[in-house]
C-alpha positions in Angstrom: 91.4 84.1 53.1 92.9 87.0 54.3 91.4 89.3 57.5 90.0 92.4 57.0 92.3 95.4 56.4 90.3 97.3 59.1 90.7 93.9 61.9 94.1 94.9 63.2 92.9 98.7 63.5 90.0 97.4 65.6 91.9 95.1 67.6 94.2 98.0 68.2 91.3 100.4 69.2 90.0 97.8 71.6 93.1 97.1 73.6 92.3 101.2 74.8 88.6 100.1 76.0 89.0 99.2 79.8 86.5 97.6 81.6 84.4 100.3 83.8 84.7 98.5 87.0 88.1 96.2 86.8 89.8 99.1 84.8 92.1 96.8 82.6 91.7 96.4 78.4 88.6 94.2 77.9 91.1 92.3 74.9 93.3 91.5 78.2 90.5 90.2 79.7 89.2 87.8 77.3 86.2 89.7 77.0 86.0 90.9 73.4 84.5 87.3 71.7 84.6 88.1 67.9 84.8 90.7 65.6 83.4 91.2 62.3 83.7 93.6 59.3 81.9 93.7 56.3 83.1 95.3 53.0 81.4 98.4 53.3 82.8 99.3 56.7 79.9 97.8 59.1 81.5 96.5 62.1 80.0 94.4 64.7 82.2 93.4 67.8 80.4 91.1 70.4 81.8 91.6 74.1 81.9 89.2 77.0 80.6 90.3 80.4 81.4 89.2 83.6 78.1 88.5 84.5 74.2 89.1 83.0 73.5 91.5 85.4 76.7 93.7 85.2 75.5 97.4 85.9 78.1 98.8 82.9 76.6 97.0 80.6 75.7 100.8 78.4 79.0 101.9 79.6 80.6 99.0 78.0 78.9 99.6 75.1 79.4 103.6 74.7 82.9 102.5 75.4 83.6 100.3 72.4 81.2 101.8 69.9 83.4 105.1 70.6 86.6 103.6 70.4 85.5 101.7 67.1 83.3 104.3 65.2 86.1 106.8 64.2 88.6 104.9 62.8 89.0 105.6 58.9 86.8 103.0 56.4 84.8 102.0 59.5 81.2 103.1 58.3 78.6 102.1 61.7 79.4 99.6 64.7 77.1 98.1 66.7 77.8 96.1 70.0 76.8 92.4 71.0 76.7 91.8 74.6 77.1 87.8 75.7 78.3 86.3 79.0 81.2 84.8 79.7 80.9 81.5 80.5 82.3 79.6 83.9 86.1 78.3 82.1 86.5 82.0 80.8 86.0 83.3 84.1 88.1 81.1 86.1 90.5 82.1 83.6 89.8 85.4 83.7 90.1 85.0 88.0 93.6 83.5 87.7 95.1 86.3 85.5 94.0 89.0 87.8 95.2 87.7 90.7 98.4 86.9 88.9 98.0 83.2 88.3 97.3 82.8 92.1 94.6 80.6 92.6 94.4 80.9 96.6 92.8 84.0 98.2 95.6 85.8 99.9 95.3 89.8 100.7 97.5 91.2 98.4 99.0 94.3 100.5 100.4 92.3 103.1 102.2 90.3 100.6 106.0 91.2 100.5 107.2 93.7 97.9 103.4 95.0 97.5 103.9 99.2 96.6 100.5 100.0 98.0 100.2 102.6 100.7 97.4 100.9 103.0 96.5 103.9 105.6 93.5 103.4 107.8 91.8 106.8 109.2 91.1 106.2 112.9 89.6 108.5 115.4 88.7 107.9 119.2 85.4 108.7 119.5 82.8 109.3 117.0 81.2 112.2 115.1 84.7 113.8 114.6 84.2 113.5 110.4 86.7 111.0 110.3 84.6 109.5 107.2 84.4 112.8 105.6 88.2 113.3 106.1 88.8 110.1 104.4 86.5 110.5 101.2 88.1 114.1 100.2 91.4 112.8 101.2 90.9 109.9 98.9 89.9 112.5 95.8 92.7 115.1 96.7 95.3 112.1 96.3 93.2 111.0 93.0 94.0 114.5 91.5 97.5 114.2 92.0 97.8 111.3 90.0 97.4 108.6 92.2 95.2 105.6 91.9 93.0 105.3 95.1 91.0 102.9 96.5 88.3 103.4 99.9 87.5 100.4 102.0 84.7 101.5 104.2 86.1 99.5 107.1 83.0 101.0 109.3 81.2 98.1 110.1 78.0 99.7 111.7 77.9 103.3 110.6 79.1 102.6 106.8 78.5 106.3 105.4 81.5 106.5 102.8 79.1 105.1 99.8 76.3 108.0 100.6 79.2 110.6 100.8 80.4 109.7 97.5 76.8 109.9 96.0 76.4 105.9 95.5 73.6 105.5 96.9 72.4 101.9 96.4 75.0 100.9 94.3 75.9 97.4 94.8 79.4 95.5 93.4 79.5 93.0 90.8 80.5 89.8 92.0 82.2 87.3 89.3 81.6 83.9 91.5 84.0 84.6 94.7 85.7 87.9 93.2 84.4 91.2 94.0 85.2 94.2 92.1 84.7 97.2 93.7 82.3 99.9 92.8 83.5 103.0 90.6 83.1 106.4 92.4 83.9 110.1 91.5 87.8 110.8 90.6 88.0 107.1 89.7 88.3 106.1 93.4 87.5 102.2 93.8 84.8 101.6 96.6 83.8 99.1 98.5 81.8 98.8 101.9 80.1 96.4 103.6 77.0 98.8 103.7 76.7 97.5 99.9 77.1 93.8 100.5 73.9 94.2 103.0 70.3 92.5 101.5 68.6 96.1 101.9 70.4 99.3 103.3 67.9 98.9 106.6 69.6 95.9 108.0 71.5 96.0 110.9 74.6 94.7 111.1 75.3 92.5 114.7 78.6 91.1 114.2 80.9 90.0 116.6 84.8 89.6 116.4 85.5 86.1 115.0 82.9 86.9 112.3 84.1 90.7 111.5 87.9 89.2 111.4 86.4 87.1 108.5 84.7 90.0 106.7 87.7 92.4 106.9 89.5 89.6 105.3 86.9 89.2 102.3 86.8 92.7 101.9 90.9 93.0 101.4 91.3 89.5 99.7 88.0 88.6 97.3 87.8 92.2 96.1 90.0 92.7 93.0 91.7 95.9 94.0 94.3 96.3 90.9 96.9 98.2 91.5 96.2 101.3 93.7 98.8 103.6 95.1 96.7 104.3 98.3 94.2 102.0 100.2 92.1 104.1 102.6 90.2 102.4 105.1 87.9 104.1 107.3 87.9 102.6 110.3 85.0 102.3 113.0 85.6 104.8 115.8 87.5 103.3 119.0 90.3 100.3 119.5 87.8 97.9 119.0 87.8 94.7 117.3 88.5 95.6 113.7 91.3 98.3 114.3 93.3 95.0 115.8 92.2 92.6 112.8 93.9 95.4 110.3 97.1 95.5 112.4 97.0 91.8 112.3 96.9 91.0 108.9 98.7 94.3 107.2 101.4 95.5 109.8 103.0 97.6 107.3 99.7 99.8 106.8 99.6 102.9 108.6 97.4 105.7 110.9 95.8 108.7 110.3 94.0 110.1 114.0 91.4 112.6 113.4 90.1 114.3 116.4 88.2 117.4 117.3 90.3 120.5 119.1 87.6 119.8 122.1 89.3 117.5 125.4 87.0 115.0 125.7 88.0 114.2 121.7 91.5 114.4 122.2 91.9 112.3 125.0 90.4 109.0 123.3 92.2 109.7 120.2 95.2 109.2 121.8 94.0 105.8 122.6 93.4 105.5 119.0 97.0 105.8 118.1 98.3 104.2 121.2 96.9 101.1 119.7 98.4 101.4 116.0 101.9 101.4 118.3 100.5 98.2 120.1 99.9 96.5 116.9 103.5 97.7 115.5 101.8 100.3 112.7 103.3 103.9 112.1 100.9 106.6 113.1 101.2 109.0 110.4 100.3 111.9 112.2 97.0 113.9 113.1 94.4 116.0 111.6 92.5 118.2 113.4 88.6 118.7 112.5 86.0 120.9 113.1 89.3 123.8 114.0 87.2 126.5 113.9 84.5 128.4 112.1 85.3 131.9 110.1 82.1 134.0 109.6 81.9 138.0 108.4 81.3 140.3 111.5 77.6 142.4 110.5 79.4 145.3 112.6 82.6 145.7 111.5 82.9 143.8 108.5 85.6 142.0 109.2 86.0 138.2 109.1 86.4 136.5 112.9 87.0 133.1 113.9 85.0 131.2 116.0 86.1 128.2 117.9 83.0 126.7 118.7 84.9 123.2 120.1 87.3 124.4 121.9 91.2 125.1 120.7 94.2 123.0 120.7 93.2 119.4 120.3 95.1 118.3 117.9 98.3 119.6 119.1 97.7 118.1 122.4 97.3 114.5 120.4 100.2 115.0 118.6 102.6 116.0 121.5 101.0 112.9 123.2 101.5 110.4 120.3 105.2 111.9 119.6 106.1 111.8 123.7 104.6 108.0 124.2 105.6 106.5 120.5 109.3 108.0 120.6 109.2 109.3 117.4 107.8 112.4 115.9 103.9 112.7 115.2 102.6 115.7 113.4 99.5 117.4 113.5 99.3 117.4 109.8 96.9 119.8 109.3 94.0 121.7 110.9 90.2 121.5 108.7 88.2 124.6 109.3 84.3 123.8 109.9 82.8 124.6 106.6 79.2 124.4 105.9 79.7 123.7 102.1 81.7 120.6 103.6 78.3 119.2 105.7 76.3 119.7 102.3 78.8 117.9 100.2 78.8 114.8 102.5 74.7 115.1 102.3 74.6 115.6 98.7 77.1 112.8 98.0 79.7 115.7 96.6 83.0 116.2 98.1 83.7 119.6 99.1 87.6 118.7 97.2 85.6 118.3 94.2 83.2 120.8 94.2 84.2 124.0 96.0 88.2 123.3 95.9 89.0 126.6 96.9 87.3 126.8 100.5 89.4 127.1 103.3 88.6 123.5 104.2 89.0 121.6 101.2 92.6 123.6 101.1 93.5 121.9 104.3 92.8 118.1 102.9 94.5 119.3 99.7 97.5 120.5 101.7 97.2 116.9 103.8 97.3 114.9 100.8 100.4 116.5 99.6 102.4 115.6 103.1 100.7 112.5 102.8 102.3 111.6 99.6 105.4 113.7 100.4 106.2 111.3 103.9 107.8 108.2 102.6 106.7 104.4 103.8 109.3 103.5 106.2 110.2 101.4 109.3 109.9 104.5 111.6 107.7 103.4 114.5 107.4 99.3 113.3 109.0 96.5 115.6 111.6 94.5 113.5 110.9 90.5 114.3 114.2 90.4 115.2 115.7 87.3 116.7 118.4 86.3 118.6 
């Protein structure tokens, strides 16, 4: 017998549906399982997921019914939802990791396009995880795919700044995929791998090496254009695991313009040098705070930390790394930007035009205008 007129038009339609969380064609996935048509138009398409207790499951379903429904001759569609079983997921493993079956972490393989840059910061309290979230969604809006690794073992507040509250991954037997977040970033943190969001985490280094490398190798990333980790404030022991196992990522130091900030940040990027990554350059936080004077009208700044931070961590960095390190940009304190981060909205998504989420705009753009190099890396030369 000959298939449907409408099949081919339906296959075609499905090959546009992505899954919510991996972001690839569900037909590429395996995960569309049958499709059926009857003469008067009814179609009924029955999708594979993951796992029984994937969270998109709706999504899914809105996704394909909208895809299907307005093709011509197609008169209703309605959406079967079945799991795949344990060969179609190993299968489904071994294509995404590109038929590799070991775990390796894929940006510190050779030829990998991904920008990894971890946002450091000497001391804490300086917004360093704030800087990273609406730098991640100011990169997003340019175009870029983005991805957030909330490298922060013990004060993990990237998913609450990005509104996810207690959203928790899916986990497809030893692969993670990441959690979808505003602007399409890809999140994951270990504050969302924890039983109940009141546990503490007491880790020590051998057993934090280990969970930095599930979080960069078990999680299915894709393929992102930026990796942004936010790291825990300090030189401690998961600023050393990164440089270990990605030396080509790179550093962002945020610090406050007070002197008791600057002065640990440089220690911040001193060790980025130690471990043979590029610092990037600085941004300066909290800069200063512009409010309308009630007697003559005009609008003051007021530098409640101090002035001049940044600049001094810059001229530091550039003087002891031997190569130039920018103060990339100065962030004015903005209330609007406190709320955001309370709220779970971004100040770069909601209030765009305020004088801080300018400066993060402005940073993303040098950001993706300074080119990956081997500026500032040691070259394994040998003799």
């Amino acid at each position: 017998m000959s298939e449907h007129p409408l099949l081919p038009h339906i296959r075609a339609a499905l090959h546009q549906v992505e899954d919510p969380e991996i972001r690839r064609p569900i037909t590429e996935l395996g995960m569309v399982d049958d499709i059926a048509v009857t003469d008067d138009g009814d179609v009924a398409v029955r999708v594979l997921l993951t796992v029984s207790g994937c969270p998109m499951r709706a999504e899914l379903t809105n996704r394909v019914t909208s895809a299907v429904e307005p093709l011509e001759g197609v008169r209703s569609v309605s959406v079967e939802l079945g799991v795949m079983n344990d060969e179609q997921r190993d299968a489904m493993r071994t294509m995404l990791r590109g038929g590799q079956i070991e775990r390796k972490i894929p940006f510190a393989e050779p030829g990998n396009l991904t920008r990894v840059i971890a946002v450091a910061s000497g001391k804490g309290g300086v917004g360093k995880s704030s800087v990273t979230v609406n730098l991640a969604l100011a990169l997003a809006k340019q175009g870029r795919s983005v991805g957030i690794l909330d490298a922060d073992i013990y004060g993990h507040s990237i998913p609450d700044l990005l509104g996810l509250g207690d959203a928790r991954p899916t986990v497809v037997d030893d692969m993670i995929l990441p959690v979808p977040a505003i602007g399409g970033l890809k999140v994951i943190s270990v504050g969302m791998l924890k039983p109940s969001r009141d546990q503490v985490v007491a880790w020590r280094g051998p057993i934090l090496d280990r969970a930095l490398t599930q979080l960069l190798a078990d999680v299915y990333w894709g393929d992102l254009d930026y990796l942004l980790l936010d790291l825990p404030p300090g030189t401690g022991d998961v600023a050393m695991s990164l440089g270990q196992k990605i030396p080509t990522s790179e550093v962002l130091v945020v610090t406050t313009p007070q002197s008791a900030a600057s002065e640990v940040a440089e220690r911040a990027g001193t060790m980025a040098h130690i471990l043979e990554q590029r610092v990037l350059g600085v941004v300066e936080n909290m800069s200063w705070l512009e409010t309308l004077c009630p007697h003559c009208g005009q609008t003051h700044r007021i530098e409640l930390f101090g002035a001049g931070g940044g600049t001094l961590v810059a001229e530091a960095l550039t003087e002891r790394l031997v190569y130039d390190v920018p103060l990339l940009t100065q962030v004015p304190f903005d209330e609007a930007l406190l709320a955001g981060g309370d709220r779970g909205t971004p100040i770069v998504e909601t209030h765009p035009e305020h004088p801080a989420a300018a400066a993060i705009i402005e940073l993303a753009a040098k950001v993706a205008d300074s080119k990956r190099g081997l500026l500032g890396q040691r070259l394994p030369l040998h003799t």
